[in-house]
C-alpha positions in Angstrom: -41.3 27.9 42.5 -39.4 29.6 39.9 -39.2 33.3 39.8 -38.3 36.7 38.2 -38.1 39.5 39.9 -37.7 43.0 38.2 -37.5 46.3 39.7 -37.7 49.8 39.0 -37.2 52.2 42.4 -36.0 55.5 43.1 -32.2 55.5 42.8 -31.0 55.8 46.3 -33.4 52.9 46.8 -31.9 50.5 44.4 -28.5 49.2 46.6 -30.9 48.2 49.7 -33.0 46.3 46.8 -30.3 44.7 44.9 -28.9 43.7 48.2 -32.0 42.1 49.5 -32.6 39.9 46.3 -29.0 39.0 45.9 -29.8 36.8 48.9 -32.6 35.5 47.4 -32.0 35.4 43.9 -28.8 34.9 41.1 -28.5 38.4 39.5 -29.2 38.6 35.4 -29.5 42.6 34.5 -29.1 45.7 36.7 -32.5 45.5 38.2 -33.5 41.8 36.7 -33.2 38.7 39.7 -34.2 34.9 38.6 -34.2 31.7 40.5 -35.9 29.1 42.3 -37.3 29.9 46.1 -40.0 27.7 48.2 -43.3 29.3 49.3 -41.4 30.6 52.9 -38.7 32.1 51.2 -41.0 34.0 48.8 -43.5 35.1 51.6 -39.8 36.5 53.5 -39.0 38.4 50.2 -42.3 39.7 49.2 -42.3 40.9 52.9 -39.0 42.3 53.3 -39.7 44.3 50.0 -42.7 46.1 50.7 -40.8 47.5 53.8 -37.8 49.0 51.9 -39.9 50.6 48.8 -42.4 53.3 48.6 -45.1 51.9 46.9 -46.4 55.3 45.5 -43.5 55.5 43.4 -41.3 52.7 42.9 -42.5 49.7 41.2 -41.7 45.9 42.2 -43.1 43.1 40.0 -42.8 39.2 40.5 -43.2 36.7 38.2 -43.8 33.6 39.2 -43.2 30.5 37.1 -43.9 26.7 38.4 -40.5 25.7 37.1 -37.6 27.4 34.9 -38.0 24.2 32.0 -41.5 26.0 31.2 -39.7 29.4 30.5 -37.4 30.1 27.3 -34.8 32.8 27.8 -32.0 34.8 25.4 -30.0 36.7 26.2 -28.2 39.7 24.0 -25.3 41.2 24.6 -23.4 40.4 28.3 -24.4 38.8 31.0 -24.0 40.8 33.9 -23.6 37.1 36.8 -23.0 33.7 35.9 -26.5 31.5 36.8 -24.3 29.3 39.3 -26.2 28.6 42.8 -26.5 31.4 45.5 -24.4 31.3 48.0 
């Protein structure tokens, strides 16, 4: 499945976050994450994120899209990463 994952977390939070979906995901905007993942790997980071956030404050949210040809995107300005594969 395709997904987007955006983020908004307290700021001493936000270098365990970026970390975890840079594994995951290629890196678009400072707290914006895109890519393809199969069901296991979304269960892993769905999981792995509710461990490292607070869910009384910070805010998480996953879109998920069943493939990136149904979704339209343009971009403004510069892009932070290049959309190559993850390593």
């Amino acid at each position: 499945m395709f997904v987007i994952v955006v983020y908004d977390t307290l700021a001493e939070r936000n270098p365990r976050i970026l970390k975890l979906c840079r594994r995951y995901l290629h890196w678009v905007q400072r707290s914006v994450f895109q890519g393809e993942l199969s069901a296991a790997q979304h269960r892993s980071l769905t999981h792995s994120i509710k461990d490292l956030i607070d869910t009384s404050y910070d805010s998480v949210i996953i879109y998920r899209i069943q493939g990136p040809h149904g979704v339209q995107t343009q971009t403004i300005g510069q892009r932070l990463a290049h959309e190559g594969p993850v390593i």
